[in-house]
Structure formats: C-alpha cells, structure tokens
C-alpha positions in Angstrom: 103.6 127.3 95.0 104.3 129.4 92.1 107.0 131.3 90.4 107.6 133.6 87.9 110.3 133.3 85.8 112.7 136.1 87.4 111.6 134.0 90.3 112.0 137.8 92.2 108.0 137.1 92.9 106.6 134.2 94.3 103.3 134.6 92.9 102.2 133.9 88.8 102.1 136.8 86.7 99.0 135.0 85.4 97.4 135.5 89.0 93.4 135.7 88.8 93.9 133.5 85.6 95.8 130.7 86.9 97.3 130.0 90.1 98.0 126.8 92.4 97.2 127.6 96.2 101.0 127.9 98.3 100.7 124.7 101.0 103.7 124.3 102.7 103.4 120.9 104.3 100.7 117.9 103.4 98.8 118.7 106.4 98.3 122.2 105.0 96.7 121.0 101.7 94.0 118.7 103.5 93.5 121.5 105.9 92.6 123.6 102.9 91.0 120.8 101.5 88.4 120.2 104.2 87.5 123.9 104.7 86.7 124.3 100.9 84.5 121.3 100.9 82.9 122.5 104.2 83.9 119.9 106.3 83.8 120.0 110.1 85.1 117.7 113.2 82.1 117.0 115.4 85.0 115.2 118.2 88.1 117.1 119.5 90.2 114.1 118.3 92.7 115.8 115.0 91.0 115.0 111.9 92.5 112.7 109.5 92.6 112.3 106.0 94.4 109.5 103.8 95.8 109.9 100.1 96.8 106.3 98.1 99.0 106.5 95.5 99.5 104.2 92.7 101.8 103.6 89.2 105.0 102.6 88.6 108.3 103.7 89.8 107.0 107.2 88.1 104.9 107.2 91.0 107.3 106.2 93.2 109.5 109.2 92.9 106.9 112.3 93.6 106.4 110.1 96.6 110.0 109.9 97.8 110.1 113.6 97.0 107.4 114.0 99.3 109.5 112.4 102.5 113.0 114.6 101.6 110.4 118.0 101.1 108.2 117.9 104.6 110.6 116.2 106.7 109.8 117.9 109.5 106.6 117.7 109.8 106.2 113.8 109.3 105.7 112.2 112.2 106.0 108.6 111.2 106.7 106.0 108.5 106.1 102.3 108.3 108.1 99.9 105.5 106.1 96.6 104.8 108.8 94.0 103.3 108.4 93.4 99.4 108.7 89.9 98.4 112.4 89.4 97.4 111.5 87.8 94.3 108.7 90.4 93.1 111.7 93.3 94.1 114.6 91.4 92.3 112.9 89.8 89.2 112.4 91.5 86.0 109.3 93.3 85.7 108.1 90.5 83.5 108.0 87.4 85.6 106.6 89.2 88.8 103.2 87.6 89.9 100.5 88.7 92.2 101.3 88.4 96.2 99.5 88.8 99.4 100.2 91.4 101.1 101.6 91.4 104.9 99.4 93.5 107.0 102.0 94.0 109.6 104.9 96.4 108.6 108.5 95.3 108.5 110.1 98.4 109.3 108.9 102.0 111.5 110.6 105.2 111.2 112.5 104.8 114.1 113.7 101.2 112.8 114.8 102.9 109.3 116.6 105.6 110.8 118.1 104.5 113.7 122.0 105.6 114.2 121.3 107.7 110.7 120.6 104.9 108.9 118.5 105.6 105.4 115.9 103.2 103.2 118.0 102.7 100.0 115.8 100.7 97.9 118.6 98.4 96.9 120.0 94.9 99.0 122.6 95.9 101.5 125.3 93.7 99.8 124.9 96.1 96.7 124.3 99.6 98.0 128.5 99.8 96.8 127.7 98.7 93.2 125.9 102.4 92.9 128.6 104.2 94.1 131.9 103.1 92.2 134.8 104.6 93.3 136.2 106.1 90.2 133.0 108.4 90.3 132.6 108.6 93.8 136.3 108.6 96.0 135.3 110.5 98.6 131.3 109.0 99.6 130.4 107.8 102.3 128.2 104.9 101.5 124.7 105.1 103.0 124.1 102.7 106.0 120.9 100.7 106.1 119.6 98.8 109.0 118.0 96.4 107.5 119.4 93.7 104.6 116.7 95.3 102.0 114.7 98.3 102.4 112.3 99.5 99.5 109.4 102.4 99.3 107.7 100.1 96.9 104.9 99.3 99.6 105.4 102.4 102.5 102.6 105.0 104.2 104.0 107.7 105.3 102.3 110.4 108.0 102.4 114.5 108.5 100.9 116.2 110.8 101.7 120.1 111.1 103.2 122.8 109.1 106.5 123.0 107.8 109.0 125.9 109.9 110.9 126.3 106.5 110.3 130.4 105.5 106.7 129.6 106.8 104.7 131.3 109.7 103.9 129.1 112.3 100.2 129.8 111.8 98.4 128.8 108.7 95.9 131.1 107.5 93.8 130.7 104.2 90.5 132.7 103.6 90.6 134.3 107.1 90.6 131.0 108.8 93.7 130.2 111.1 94.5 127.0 112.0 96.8 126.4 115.2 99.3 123.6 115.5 96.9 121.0 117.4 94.2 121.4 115.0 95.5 120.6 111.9 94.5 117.3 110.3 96.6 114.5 110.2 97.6 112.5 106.8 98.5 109.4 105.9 100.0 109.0 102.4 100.3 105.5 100.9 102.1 104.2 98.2 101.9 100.6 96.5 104.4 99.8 93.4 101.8 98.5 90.8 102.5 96.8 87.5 100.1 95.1 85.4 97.6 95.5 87.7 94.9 92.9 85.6 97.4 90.0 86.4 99.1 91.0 89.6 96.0 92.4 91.2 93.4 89.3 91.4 89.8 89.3 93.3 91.1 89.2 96.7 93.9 91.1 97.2 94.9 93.2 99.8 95.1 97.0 99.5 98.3 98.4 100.7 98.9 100.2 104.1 96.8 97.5 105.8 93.9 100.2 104.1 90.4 99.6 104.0 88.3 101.2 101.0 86.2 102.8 103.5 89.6 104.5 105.1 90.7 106.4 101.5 89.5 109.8 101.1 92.0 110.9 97.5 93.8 108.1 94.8 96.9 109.4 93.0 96.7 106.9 90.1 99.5 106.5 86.9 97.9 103.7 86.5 94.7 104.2 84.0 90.8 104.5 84.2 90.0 101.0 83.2 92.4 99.0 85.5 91.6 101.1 88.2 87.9 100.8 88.1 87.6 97.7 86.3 90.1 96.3 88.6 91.8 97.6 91.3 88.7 98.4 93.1 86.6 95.3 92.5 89.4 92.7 93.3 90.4 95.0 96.7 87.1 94.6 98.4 85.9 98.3 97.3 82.5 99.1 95.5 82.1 102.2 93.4 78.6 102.5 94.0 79.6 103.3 98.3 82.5 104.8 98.3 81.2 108.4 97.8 83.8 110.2 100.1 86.7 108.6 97.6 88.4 110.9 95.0 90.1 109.8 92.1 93.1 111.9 89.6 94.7 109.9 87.0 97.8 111.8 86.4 99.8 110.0 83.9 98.8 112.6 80.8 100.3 115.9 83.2 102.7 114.1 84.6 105.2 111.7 82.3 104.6 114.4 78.9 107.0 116.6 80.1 107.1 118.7 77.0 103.9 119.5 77.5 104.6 120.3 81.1 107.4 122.7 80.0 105.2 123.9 77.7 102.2 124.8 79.7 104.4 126.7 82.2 106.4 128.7 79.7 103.3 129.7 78.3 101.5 130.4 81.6 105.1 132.7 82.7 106.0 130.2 85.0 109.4 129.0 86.8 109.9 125.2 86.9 112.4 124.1 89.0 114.7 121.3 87.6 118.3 119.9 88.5 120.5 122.1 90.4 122.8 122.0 87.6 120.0 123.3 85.7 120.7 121.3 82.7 117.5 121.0 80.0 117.4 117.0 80.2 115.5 115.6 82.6 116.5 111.8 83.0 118.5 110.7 85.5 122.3 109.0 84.7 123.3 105.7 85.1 125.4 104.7 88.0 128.5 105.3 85.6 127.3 109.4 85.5 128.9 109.1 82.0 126.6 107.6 80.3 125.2 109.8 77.2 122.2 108.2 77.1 119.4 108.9 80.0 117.8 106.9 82.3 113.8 106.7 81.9 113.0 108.0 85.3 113.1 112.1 86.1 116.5 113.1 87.4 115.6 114.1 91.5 115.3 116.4 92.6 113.2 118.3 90.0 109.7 117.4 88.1 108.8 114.4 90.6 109.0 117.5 93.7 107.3 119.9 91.8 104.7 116.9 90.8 104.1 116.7 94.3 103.9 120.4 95.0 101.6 120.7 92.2 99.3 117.4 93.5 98.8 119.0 97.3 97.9 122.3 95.8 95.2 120.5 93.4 93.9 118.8 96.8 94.0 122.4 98.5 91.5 124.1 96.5 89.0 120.8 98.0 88.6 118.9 94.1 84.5 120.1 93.5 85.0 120.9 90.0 85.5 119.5 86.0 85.0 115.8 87.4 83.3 112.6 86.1 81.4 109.8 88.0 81.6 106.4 88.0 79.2 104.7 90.6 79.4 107.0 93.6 83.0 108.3 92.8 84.1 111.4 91.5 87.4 111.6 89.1 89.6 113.3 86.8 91.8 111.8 84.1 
C-alpha cells in the first residue's frame, strides 16, 4: 500500500519505478503470492500457506500490528505458555527450553467476556497504568494470570471489508471468498539463538520444517542457517519450498527507512500525534528519553504492510542459495 506525500493519491508518484502491490489482508498476499509463482490446488480443500517469524521483541511488534490491522479476517489464535522464568528474567540469564506442543490459550480463551493478551502478569497490568497519567482507564482484563505473544501463531483467512471490495482481483484473476488460501503466521521470541537454541529443540507452533513455506528473520544469516535450522530438525539441502528474508538492515535503520521513502515521494505513516521520534515512552509518558522499541502504531504496521506486499509479488527474484533454500538479507 503506497502513498504519496499529499496522501490525496494512494498510488506512488514513482509508479512503474517503484511500487509495493496493495494487499489488504494476509490471505490476499499469499493469494498473490501463489498465482505469481504459478501455483495450483490440485484438491478442493483451501490452500494454505505458513509464514515463521523470528527476532527479538523488534519482531514482536510488526507481529502484534499484524493482529490489531486484519482483525477481521483472523479466524483463530493459539497462546503457548512461556516459561515464567525465561518471560521474567533478564535477558541475560534465560536458557534454552522445550517447547510445549499443546497451546495454553485459543482465541476464544484470550478473548472471552473482552478480555485482551497483555503481555505482562495480571498482578501488574496496574503498574503500567499509574493513575496520575491515566485517571480515567479502564484497566485491560486478562483471563489468564500471564499472557504473552512471545510464542503465538496466528490464522487469516479472507479479505479484509475495511474500504476493500469484497472480491480480490489482481492480474485479471478474481478470487472469491471460499478460495482464498488460508495462513498461518507464527512467531517465536528468540535471543541468542547459539545458546538458547541447542540440537533438538522444538520449532515453535508445534511446526514441522516441512510445514514452512516463508521465514521473517531479525535474527542473522549465520545463526539462522548455522543454527536454527540444524538444531530444529530442518536440512537446507530439502527444504526447497522454504523462503528466507532477513530483515534487520530495512527494518531497525530507520533513518535509512525515512530516507528511502522521502526520496522515493512517499508517505510513512507514524504516531497519530505525528511527532518525528519514533520510540515509544516509558510508562511515566514523561520521560525525555525514549524507549528502544518503535512507538505503535507506526513503523512496526507499516513493516508489516510492507513484508505482505514483498510476499505478493511471489519472492522469484535478487536471491541467494544456501542448500536448497532461496534468501534475501
């Protein structure tokens, strides 16, 4: 989805140079995706496709902007319980786990009589919303006593009724309700991945290797490859279906992310108090000094925006190889 910077014209003034395909839910992208890399569904059962993601809390955000942006087209979501210790602890001291294959929490357990998936213990949702800042709040009700994205899949199916037709149509193809692919998008918080990722572990999502068609990775070529794959069961040299973008360099340099759409006449969305800085506050909101994560919503939706448009256009270009699978960092 693209902007100029009037934002009176939703397409780029660069258009024919540069331009990101408009996908309007996740199940749009892959539908895109799969038509430009030819694909075809020899059953009648809905096609599926499954994205991982990967990274640090960086990551984390694009895919909680995910969840808020096609709301209404995700048809479930499934929590798996993060080991309290590994949640609480400092970064430093958190050691490799096994993972639990069954999940904790389903959509309907997370949001039953409006209750949300804070991220934080119950007991201390309050600490992040002191009174002085916030009299009039209502504090946001969890079902659970702890509740965190940090190991979550979430899946889409359809097209989003937001200012969209209710058809999809891209090259003269139409695509109806019913036949649009279902997707499953998976997340897993990872940190130090050559210590907390040993030969044996578990991929997130109850995945198999086999079962991933597209990796969203912050973290970097050599742990991925050198690690993460090996020590999860998978082998480079079979997994030719699985597609690999390493995002951290066009993702966390945001000046060269401002840059590269001033220069290309584009609109980037940011806070709604469209202030330059792009860190979030502290839970004081007075606080001078930033927060390292992106303020939300801003950069971590329009990351996502700009990730399922890359998967529209179907990936089958400016890649390297390693074994059987294709990548971009």
């Amino acid at each position: 989805m693209t902007h100029s910077l009037s934002q009176s014209n939703s397409q780029s003034l660069y258009i024919g140079k540069c331009i990101m395909p408009d996908v309007s839910s996740p199940s749009v992208a892959v539908a895109s995706f799969m038509e430009s890399t030819n694909e075809t569904t020899v059953s009648s059962a809905v096609p599926k496709k499954t994205i991982l993601m990967v990274g640090l809390s960086f990551m984390g955000e694009p895919f909680m902007s995910l969840g808020c942006m096609f709301s209404d087209t995700m048809k479930d979501a499934k929590v798996w319980e993060v080991d309290r210790e590994h949640l609480l602890s400092d970064i430093r001291h958190m050691s490799g786990y096994k993972h639990n294959k069954t999940p904790a929490y389903t959509l309907n357990d997370i949001t039953k009589d409006d209750g949300q998936c804070t991220g934080f213990e119950r007991s201390h949702i309050a600490d992040f919303y002191p009174a002085q800042i916030h009299p009039n709040v209502s504090l946001p009700k969890q079902n659970m006593d702890i509740c965190s994205v940090e190991h979550a899949m979430m899946t889409f199916h359809g097209e989003s009724t937001v200012d969209r037709d209710p058809v999809y149509s891209r090259h003269g193809k139409k695509y109806n309700m019913e036949s649009l692919p279902t997707v499953d998008i998976c997340y897993e918080y990872t940190y130090n991945i050559v210590k907390n990722v040993p030969p044996g572990h578990d991929l997130p999502c109850g995945l198999k290797w086999d079962e991933i068609d597209i990796v969203l990775s912050l973290d970097g070529v050599d742990d991925i490859f050198q690690h993460y794959i090996p020590n999860t069961g998978g082998d480079i040299m079979k997994l030719e279906q699985l597609k690999i973008v390493f995002i951290d360099r066009i993702y966390r340099q945001e000046a060269m992310l401002i840059k590269a759409y001033s220069e290309n006449r584009l609109y980037l969305p940011l806070h709604e108090n469209t202030s330059p800085e792009f860190r979030a506050k502290y839970k004081e909101c007075t606080e001078k000094v930033g927060d390292i994560h992106y303020r939300m919503p801003g950069i971590p939706d329009q990351a996502m925006i700009s990730w399922l448009s890359m998967i529209a256009t179907g990936m089958s270009t400016g890649y390297k190889t390693k074994g059987a699978i294709r990548y971009w960092d």
